[in-house]
VEXLO-850156 format. One line per 4 residues: their letters; for each residue x, y, z of C-alpha. Coordinates in Angstrom, 2 decimals. Layout:
BEGIN
a	X Y Z | ...
//
This chain:
BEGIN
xxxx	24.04 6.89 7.22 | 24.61 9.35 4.41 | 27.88 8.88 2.85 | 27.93 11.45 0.37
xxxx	26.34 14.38 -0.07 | 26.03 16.43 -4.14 | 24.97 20.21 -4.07 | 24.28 22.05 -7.73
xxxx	22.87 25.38 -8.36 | 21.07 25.23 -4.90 | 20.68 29.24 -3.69 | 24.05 30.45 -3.12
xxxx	25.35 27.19 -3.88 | 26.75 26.37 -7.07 | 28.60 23.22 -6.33 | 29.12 21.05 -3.36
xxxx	30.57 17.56 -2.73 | 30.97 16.09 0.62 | 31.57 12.78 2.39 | 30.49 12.96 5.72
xxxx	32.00 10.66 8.76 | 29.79 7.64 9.97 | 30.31 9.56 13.45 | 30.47 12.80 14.51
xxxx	30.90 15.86 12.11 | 31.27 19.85 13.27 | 30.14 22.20 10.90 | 31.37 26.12 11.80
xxxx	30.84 29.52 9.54 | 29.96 32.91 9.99 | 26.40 33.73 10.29 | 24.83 34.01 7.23
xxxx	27.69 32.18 5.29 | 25.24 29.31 4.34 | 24.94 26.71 6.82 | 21.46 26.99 6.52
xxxx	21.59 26.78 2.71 | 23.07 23.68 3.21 | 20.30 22.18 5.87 | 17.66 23.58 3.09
xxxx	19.26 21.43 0.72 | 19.00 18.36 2.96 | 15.40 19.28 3.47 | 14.91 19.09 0.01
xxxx	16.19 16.16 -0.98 | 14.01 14.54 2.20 | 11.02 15.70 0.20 | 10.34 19.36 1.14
xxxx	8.75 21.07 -1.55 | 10.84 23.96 -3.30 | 10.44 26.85 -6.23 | 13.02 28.31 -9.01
xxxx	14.14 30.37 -6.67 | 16.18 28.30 -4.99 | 18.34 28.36 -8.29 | 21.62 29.93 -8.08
xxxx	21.81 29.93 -11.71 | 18.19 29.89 -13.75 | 18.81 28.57 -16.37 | 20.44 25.84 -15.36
xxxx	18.17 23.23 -12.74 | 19.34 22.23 -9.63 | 20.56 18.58 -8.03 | 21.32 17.49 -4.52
xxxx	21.65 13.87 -4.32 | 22.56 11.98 -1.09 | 23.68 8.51 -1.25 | 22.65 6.31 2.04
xxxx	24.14 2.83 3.65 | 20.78 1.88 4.66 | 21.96 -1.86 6.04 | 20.78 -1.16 9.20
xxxx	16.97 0.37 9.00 | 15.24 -3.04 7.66 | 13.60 -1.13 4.53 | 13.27 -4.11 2.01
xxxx	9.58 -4.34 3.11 | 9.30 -0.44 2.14 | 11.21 -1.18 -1.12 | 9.01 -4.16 -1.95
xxxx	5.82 -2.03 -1.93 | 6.44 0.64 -3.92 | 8.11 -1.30 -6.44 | 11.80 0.06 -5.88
xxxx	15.37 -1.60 -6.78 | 16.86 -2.23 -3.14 | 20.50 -1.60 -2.55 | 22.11 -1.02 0.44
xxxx	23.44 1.78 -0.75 | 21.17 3.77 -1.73 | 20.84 6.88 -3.77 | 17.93 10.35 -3.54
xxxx	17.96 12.81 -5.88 | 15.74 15.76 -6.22 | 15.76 18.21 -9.28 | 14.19 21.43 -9.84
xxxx	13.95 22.95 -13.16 | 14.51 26.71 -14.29 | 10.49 26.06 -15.41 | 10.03 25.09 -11.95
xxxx	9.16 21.51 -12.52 | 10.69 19.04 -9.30 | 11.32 15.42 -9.71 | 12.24 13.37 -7.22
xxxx	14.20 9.55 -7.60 | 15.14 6.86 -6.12 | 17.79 4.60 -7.53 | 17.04 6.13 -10.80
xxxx	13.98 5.40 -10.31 | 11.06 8.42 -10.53 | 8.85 8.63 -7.14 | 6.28 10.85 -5.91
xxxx	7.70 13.49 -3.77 | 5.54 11.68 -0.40 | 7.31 8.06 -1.44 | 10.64 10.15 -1.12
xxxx	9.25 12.07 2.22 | 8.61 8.93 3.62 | 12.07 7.75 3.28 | 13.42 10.40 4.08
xxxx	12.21 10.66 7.45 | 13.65 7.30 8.19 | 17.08 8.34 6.94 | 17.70 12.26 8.10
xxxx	16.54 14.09 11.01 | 16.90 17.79 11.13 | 16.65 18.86 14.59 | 14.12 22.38 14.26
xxxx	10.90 23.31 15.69 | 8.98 20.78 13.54 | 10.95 18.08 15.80 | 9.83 19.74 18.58
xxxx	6.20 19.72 17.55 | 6.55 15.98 17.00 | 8.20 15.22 20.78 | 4.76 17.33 22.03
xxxx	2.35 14.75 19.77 | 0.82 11.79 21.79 | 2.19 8.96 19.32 | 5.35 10.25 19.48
xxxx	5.56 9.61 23.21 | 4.19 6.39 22.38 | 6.80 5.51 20.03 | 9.46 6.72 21.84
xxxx	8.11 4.67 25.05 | 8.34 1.26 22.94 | 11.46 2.00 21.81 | 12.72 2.38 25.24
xxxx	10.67 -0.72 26.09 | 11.86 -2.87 23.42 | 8.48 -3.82 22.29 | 8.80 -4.09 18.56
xxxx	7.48 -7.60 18.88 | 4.62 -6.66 21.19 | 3.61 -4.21 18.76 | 4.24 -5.81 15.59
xxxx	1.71 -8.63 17.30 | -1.33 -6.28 18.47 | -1.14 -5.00 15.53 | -2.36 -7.76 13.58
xxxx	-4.74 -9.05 15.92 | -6.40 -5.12 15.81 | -6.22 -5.17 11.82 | -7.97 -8.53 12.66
xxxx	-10.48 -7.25 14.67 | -10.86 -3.81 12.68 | -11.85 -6.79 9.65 | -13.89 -9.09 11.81
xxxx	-15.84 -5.97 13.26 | -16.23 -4.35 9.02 | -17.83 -7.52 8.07 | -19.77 -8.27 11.36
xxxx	-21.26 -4.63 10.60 | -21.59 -4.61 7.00 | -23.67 -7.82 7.24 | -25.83 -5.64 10.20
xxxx	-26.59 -2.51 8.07 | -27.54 -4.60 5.23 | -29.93 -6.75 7.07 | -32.99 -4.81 7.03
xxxx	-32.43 -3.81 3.58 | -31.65 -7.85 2.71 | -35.13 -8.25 5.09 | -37.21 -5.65 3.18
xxxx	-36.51 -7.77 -0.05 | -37.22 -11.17 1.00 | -40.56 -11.39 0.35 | -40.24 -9.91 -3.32
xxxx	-37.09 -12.03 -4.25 | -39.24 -14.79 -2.53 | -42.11 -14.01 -5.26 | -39.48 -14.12 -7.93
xxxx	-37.98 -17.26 -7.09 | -41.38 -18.77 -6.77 | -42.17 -18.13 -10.22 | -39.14 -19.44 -11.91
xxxx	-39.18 -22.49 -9.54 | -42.65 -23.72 -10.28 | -41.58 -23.66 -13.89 | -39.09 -25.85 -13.30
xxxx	-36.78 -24.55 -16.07 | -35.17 -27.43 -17.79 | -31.80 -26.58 -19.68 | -32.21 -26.68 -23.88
xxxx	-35.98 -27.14 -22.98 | -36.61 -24.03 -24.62 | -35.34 -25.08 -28.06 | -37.27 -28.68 -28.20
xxxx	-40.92 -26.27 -27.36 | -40.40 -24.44 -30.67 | -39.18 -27.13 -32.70 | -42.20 -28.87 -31.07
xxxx	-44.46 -26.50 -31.58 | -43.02 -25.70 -34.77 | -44.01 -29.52 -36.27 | -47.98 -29.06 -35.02
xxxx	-48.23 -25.82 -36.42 | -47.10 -28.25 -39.72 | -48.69 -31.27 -39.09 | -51.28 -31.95 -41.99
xxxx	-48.75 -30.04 -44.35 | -46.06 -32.55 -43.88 | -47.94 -35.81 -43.54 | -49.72 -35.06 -46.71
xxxx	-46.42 -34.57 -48.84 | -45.30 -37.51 -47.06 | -48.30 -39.68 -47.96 | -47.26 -38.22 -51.72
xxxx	-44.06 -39.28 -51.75 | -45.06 -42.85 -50.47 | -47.63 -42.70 -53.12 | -44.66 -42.68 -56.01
xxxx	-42.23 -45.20 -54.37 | -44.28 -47.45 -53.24 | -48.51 -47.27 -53.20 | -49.35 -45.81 -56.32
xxxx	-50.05 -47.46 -59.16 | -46.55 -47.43 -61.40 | -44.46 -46.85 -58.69 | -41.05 -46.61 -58.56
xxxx	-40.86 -49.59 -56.59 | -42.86 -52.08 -58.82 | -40.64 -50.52 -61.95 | -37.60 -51.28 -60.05
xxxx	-38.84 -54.28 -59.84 | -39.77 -55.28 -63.13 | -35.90 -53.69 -64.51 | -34.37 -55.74 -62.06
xxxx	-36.87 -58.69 -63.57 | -35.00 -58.06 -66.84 | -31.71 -57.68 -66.29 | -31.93 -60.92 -64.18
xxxx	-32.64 -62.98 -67.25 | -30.09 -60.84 -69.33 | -27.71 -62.00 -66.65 | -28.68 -65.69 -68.87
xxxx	-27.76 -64.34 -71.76 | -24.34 -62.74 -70.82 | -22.75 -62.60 -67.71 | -21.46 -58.43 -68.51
xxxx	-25.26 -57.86 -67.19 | -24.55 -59.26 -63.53 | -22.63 -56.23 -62.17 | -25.72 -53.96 -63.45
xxxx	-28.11 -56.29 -61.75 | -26.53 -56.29 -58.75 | -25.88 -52.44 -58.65 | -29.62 -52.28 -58.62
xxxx	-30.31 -54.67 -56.01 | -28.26 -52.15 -54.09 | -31.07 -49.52 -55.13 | -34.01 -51.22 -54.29
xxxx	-32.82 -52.28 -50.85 | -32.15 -48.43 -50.13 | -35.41 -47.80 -51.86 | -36.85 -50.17 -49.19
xxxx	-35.31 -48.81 -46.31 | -35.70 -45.07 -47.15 | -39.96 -46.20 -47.69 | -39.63 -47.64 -44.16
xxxx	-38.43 -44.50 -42.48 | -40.78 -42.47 -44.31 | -43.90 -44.89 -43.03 | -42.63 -44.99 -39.63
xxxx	-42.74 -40.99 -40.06 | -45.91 -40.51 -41.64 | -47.40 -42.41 -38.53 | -45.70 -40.18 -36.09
xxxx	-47.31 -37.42 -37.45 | -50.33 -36.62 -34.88 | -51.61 -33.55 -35.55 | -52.81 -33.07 -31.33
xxxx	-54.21 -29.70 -30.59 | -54.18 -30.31 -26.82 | -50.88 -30.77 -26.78 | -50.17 -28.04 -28.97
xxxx	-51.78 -25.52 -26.86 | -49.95 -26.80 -23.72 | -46.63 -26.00 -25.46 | -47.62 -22.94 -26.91
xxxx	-48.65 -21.84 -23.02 | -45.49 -22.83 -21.76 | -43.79 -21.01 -23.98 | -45.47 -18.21 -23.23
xxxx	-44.89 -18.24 -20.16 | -41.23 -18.40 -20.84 | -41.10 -15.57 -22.90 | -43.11 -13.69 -20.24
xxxx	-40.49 -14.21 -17.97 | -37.41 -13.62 -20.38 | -39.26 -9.82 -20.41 | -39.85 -9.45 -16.67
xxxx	-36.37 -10.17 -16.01 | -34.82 -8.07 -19.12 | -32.95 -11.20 -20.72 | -33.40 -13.11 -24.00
xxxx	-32.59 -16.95 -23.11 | -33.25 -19.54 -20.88 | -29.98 -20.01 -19.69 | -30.25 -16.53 -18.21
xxxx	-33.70 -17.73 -17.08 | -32.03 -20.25 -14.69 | -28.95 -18.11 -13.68 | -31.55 -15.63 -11.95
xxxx	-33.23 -18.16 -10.64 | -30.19 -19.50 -8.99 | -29.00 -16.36 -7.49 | -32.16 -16.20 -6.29
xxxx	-32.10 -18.98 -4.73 | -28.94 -18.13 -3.10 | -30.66 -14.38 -1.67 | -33.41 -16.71 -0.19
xxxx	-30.97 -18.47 1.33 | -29.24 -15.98 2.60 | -32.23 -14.43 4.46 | -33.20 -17.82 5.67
xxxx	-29.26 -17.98 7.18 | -29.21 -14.32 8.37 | -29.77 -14.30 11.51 | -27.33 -17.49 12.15
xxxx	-24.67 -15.25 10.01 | -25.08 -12.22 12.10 | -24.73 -14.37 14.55 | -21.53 -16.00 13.54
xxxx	-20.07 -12.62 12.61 | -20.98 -10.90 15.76 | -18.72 -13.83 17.95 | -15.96 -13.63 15.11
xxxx	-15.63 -10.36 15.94 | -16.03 -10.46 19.95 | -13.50 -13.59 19.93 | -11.32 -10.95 17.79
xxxx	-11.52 -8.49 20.14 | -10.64 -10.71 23.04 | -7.60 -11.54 21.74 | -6.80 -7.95 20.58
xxxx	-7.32 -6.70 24.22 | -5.40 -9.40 25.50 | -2.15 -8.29 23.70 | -3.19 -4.67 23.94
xxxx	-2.85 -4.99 27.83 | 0.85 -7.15 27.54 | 1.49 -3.94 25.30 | 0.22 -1.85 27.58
xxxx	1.91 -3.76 30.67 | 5.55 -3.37 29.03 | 5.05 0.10 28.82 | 4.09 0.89 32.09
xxxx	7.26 -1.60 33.21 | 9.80 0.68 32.41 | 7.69 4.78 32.28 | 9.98 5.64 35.83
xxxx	13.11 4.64 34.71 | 12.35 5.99 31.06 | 11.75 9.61 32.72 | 14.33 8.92 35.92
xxxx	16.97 8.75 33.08 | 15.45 12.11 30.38 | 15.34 13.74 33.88 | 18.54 13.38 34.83
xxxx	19.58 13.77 31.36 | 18.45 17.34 31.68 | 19.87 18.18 34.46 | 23.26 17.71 33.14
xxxx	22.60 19.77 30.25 | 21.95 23.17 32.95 | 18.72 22.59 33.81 | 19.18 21.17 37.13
xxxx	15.22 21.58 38.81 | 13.73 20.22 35.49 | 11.62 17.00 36.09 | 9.52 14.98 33.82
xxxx	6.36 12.50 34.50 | 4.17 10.61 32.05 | 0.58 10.87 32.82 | -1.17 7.23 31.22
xxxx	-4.52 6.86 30.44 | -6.74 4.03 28.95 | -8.36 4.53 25.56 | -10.13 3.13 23.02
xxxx	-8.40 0.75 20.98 | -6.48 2.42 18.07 | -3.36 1.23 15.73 | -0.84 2.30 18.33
xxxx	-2.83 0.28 21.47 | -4.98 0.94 24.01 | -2.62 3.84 25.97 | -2.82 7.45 25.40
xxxx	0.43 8.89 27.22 | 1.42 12.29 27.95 | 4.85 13.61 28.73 | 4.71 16.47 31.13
xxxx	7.59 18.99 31.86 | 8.24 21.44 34.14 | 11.96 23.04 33.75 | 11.87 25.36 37.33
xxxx	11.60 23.99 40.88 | 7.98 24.42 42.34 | 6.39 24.89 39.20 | 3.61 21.92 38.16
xxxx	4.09 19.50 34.74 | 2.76 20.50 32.10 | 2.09 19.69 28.84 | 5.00 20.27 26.64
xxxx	3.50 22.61 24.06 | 3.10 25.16 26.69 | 5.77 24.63 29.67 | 9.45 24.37 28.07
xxxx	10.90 27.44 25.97 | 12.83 26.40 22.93 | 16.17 26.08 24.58 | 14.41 24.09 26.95
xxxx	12.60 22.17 24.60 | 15.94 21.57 22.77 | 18.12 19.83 25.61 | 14.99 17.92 26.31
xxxx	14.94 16.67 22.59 | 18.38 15.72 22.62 | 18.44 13.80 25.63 | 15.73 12.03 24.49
xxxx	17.46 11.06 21.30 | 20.92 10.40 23.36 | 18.58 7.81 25.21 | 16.84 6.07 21.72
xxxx	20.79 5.92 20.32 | 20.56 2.86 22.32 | 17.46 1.24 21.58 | 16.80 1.91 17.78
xxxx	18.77 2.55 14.90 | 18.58 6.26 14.41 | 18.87 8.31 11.07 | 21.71 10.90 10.12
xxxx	20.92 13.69 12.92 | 21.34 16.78 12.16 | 21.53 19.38 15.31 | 21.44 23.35 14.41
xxxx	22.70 25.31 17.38 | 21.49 22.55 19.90 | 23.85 24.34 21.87 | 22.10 27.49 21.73
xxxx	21.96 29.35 25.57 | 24.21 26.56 26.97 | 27.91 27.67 27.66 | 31.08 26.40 30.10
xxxx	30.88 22.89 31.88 | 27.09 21.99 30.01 | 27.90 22.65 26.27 | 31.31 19.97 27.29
xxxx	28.60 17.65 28.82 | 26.66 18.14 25.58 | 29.73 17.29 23.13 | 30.55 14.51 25.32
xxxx	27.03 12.55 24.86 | 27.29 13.57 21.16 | 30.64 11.77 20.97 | 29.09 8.64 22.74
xxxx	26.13 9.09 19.98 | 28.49 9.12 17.15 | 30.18 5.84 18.13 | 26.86 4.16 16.86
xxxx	25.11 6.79 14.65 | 26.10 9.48 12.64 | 25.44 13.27 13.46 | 26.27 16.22 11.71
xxxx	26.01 19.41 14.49 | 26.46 22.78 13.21 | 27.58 25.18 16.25 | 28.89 28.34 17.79
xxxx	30.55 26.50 20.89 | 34.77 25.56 20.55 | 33.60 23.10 23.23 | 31.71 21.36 20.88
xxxx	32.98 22.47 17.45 | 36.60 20.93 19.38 | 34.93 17.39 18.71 | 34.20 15.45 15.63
xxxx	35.93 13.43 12.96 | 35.49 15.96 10.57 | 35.24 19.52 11.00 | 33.44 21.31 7.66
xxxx	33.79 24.77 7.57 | 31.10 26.69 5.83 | 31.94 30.14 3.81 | 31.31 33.11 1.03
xxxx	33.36 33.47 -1.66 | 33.32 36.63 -3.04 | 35.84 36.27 -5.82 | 33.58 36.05 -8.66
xxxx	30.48 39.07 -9.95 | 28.17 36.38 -7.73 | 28.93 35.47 -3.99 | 29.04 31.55 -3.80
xxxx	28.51 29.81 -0.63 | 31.15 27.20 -0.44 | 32.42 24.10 2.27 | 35.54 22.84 3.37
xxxx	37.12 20.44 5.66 | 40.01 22.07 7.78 | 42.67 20.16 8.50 | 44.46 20.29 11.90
xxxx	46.02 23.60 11.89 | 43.11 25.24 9.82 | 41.04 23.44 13.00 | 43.08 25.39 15.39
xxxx	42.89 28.52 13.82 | 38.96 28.28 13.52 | 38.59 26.95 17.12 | 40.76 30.22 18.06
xxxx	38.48 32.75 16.24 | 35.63 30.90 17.69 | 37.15 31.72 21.17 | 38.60 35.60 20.70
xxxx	37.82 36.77 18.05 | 38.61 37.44 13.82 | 42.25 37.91 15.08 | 42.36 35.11 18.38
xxxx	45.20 36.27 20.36 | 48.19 33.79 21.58 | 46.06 32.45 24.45 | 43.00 32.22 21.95
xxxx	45.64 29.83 20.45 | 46.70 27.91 23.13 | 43.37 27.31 24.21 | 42.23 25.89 20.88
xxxx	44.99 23.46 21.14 | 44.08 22.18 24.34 | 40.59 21.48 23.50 | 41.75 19.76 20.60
xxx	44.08 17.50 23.14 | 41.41 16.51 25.53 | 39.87 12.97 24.65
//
């Protein structure tokens, strides 16, 4: 429901505020006095695109903001995904600069001018031929039908199971496209993994090769240096370890002589026992030197081999070695599994469509539940409004699956007696087309919750008993939705909770388009000079009054 409405600098325009009723408002002017200004102001804050000259003034940039109690449309979900501030009063703005640049916000918040179209269909509907493109468009019919039907939780559950199917049947052909591809590489990525797997790639294996390697390649060097250094602690003559021996000799009788040599004697007692130990290691070393050149070769050929394969497959270690191996491994595997996958993938995606066929047809089922007394009550609808041989059918037909189900319906028209339905692009004229529009949205008042409607001249070729039948579903309309119906009728402009008026001023050196809401007597007096005339005559009057009286 829009509860307040901001104009600025918006063509003829330079400043509007209004506060519309939750129910029914009348909007009256001359021709030409801007209520159209005003509906292309709505149309641009719902996201139509404008230019600078819309600007009344240009240098200054223009504003119409429209604040909305949205309560009642369940748009938190929309809110969530674009990442907006939800109130339930809500505010859109749009603002065009003298340069020509438009922004577009909600809640403050900047949006791209299709996040602010898409809300803005939900919230205001401007009755014009673009609505009555959309009543002759397949999913429309199949919208409205649902509504009618009350199948929001039919829908809401075929459409999962279809997303569910749509994903079952990506994957199940994905897999199948890739298959032959996946097929014509098995036997290479067989070869590959082959290789690496004979090899049997052991982790840090590398590293122990070269240092292996490294100590053959050095064999003779270091057992001869450490046959030298053996030779001076321990198996030459004069060795370290027989002069040792002979110090500690002497301090050991010094030790006799004074006991301040003990501590030095005992200090190297702690030397020759390291002296010891240190000449065992470097034994047991010397023997472990082997100088093998069998075993030397094998290691150099395996690690050629790895370092063959670090260059076939582009990398430079052996970890990288095994983590190609291993996704080979897992490519084998998967053309050893395929056909079992395909398989698998192919009954995911039948079982899918079961069950997305299954709801399809409860779908489908509802709908075709309640088609004759859907277009029993548009017809008769009709037929109130003057057209009194008009009839409407819906032709059904079975379809491929798509987001909307497995029905493609058609509403067909014909407006004169004897004459066969048609399709509604090409049967009903646009006053036709118009009644037919409105009783459809008379009947959805009921079964959804509706945005701000907007009718211009719905009343347009209708006069007498039909325009009061008109006003009188409007008024039933308006006790749950708002509606804001601009008109030439006193019938209908008679009705409302507020009545704007729309006019020039011509006051200033530029004519401004301005809006007012008349009070009772300025009501009458407009009513009057809708009935006779600039200057309404006593009866003009009188009858003003009375259709101001009548409930």
């Amino acid at each position: 429901m829009l509860s307040h409405l901001l104009i600025k600098n918006y063509a003829l325009i330079q400043h509007l505020a209004i506060e519309p009723s939750k129910a029914l408002n009348i909007v009256t002017g001359e021709t030409g006095a801007g209520k159209s200004i005003m509906l292309g102001a709505l149309g641009l804050l719902i996201g139509k695109r404008a230019d600078t000259k819309v600007l009344y003034d240009p240098a200054q940039k223009c504003i119409v903001e429209g604040t909305f109690d949205i309560t009642a449309y369940n748009l938190k979900p929309f809110f969530e995904q674009y990442e907006l501030d939800y109130a339930d009063q809500t505010f859109l703005r749009r603002e065009i600069s003298p340069a020509g640049k438009s922004r577009a916000f909600i809640n403050d918040t900047p949006v791209t001018l299709e996040i602010i179209r898409q809300l803005g269909a939900v919230l205001i509907d401007i009755h014009s031929q673009h609505d009555t493109l959309q009543l002759g468009a397949n999913t429309y019919q199949l919208e409205l039908l649902d509504a009618y039907a009350e199948n929001l939780e039919l829908r809401l559950t075929y459409r999962k199971h279809y997303k569910a199917y749509r994903k079952a049947k990506k994957s199940f052909e994905e897999l199948r496209s890739n298959a032959a591809k996946i097929r014509q590489e098995a036997d290479y990525h067989h070869f590959l993994f082959n290789e690496l797997e004979e090899m049997e790639l052991q982790d840090g294996e590398q590293d122990q090769l070269e240092g292996q390697v490294e100590l053959v390649d050095n064999a003779e060097e270091i057992k001869t240096k450490l046959n030298g250094v053996l030779q001076i602690l321990s198996r030459g003559e004069a060795s370290v370890e027989d002069q040792l021996s002979t110090a500690n000799n002497w301090l050991t009788q010094l030790t006799g002589i004074s006991t301040n040599y003990q501590s030095l004697r005992d200090r190297l007692d702690s030397c020759f026992i390291e002296l010891r130990d240190i000449q065992s290691e470097l034994e047991s070393e010397e023997e472990g030197v082997d100088f093998d050149p069998q075993e030397a070769e094998m290691a150099r050929e395996r690690l050629s081999s790895i370092f063959r394969l670090q260059k076939k497959h582009g990398v430079d270690s052996l970890d990288s070695l095994i983590e190609i191996r291993e996704d080979l491994r897992k490519k084998v595997s998967t053309v050893e599994n395929l056909d079992e996958e395909l398989m698998m993938a192919e009954q995911a995606m039948q079982q899918a469509e079961k069950l997305m066929l299954m709801h399809a047809d409860a779908l489908s089922q509802s709908r075709l539940a309640v088609i004759d007394s859907f277009t029993e009550e548009i017809t008769g609808l009709v037929r109130v409004l003057g057209m009194e041989n008009a009839s409407m059918k819906i032709d059904q037909q079975t379809v491929q699956a798509t987001p909307s189900g497995t029905d493609e319906v058609n509403l067909l028209f014909s407006a004169n007696k004897g004459m066969p339905h048609q399709n509604l692009r090409s049967t009903a004229s646009g006053g036709e087309f118009s009644r037919l529009m409105f009783a459809v949205k008379y009947v959805m008042a009921d079964k959804m919750a509706l945005p701000t409607i907007i009718f211009d001249e719905i009343d347009t070729g209708i006069s007498g008993e039909v325009a009061l039948k008109m006003v009188k579903m409007m008024e039933q309309m308006s006790a749950g939705h708002q509606l804001m119906v601009i008109t030439h009728l006193p019938q209908i402009a008679s009705k409302g909770a507020k009545h704007y008026f729309v006019y020039k001023d011509h006051s200033a050196e530029k004519t401004i388009s301005k809006m007012k809401v008349l009070d009772k007597q300025e009501r009458v007096s407009e009513i009057a000079k809708m009935i006779g005339g600039d200057k309404p005559s006593a009866s003009a009057m009188k009858s003003a009054r009375e259709l101001l009286k009548k409930d």
